[in-house]
N, C-alpha and C positions, 0 to 999 in steps of 0.2 A: 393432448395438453402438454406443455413443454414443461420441465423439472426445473424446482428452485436450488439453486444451489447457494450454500450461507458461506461466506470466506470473510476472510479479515485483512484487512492492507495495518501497515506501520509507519508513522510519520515519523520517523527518526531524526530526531534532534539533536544537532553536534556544534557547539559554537555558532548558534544563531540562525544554523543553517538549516535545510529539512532534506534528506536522504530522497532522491527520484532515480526511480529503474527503470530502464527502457525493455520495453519486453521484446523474446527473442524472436526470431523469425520461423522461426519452425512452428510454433501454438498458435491458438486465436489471437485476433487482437494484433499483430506483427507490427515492432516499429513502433505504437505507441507507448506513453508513460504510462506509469501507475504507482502506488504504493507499493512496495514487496509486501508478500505475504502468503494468502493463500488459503486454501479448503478448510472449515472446521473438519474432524472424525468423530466420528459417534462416541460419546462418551468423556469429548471434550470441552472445555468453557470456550468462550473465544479469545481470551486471555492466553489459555496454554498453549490453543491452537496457534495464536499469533509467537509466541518465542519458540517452539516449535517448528515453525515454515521457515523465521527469520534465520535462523540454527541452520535448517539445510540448505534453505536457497542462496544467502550471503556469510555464512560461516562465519556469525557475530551473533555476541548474547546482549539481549534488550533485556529494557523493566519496561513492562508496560503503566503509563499513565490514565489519565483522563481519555472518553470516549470523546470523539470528536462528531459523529454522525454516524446515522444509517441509511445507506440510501439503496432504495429498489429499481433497477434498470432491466430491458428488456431487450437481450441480442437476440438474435437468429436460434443460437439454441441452446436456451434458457432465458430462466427469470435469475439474475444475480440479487443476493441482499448482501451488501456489502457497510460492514463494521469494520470502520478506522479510528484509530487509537493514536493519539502523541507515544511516543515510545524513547527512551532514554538509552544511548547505544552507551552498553559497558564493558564491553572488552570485543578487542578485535575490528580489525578493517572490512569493511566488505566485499566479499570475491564475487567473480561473477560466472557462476553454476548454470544459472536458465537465463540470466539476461544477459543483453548486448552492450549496456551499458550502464552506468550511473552519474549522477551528479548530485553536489552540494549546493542549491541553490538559497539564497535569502528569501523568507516570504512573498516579498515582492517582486519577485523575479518566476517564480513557481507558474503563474501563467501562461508564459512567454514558451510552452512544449506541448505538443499536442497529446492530450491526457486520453485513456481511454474513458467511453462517457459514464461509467459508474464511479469514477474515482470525482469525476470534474464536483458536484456536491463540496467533497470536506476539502476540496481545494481554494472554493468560493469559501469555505467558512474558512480555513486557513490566513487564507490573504487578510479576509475582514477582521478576525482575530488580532491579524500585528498591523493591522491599518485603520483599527476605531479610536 
C-alpha cells in the first residue's frame, strides 16, 4: 500500500501577484510548478510546517492566511494530501535553494504553466477567486 504523505504549498501574495516555483530537476515532479512549501514533521500544525519550509527553501518570512483547499492526489509513489494557504510575504526576496525557478504571476495568468497535478485544485480555486 503506498504511504500518505501531508505537505503544505504557500500562495504568496505580493502586489496582486501570487509567488510560482518551478521545481528542480533532480526530485520528483522535474520541471513542473507548484506552490513552495513542503513536508508537515511530527508534531507540527501546517501552519508552522508552512513558514518553516518557506524559511529554508526561499529564505523569506510569511504570515500565513486563509486555507485555500485540500486536495488528495495519487502519484507513482504516494498518496499526497496537499494544504494550501494564501500566505503574506513579509521580509525578504525569494532565493532559489531547491527550485529552478520563480515567478510573479497575476491570477489570471497562473494557468498559463504547467502545474504539478496536486497543486492544479487551489490553482482552479485561485483563478475563480479573482475571476467571480
Amino acid at each position: 500500500m503506498k504511504k500518505r504523505i501531508d505537505v503544505v504549498g504557500a500562495a504568496i501574495l505580493r502586489d496582486g501577484k501570487v509567488l510560482c516555483a518551478q521545481r528542480g530537476s533532480q526530485g520528483s515532479l522535474p520541471g513542473l510548478w507548484e506552490f513552495p512549501g513542503g513536508k508537515i514533521e511530527p508534531g507540527e500544525t501546517a501552519r508552522e510546517a508552512l513558514v518553516r519550509e518557506i524559511d529554508e527553501e526561499l529564505q523569506c518570512t510569511i504570515v500565513v492566511g486563509n486555507e485555500i483547499n485540500t486536495a488528495l492526489h495519487e502519484y507513482d509513489f504516494a498518496f499526497i494530501s496537499l494544504t494550501t494557504f494564501f500566505c503574506e510575504l513579509v521580509e525578504g526576496d525569494p532565493s532559489l535553494t531547491e527550485h529552478d525557478a520563480v515567478v510573479w504571476l497575476s491570477p489570471h495568468e497562473i494557468k498559463s504553466l504547467n502545474w504539478a497535478p496536486a497543486d492544479l485544485p487551489a490553482v482552479d480555486a485561485i483563478y475563480e477567486k479573482f475571476h467571480s
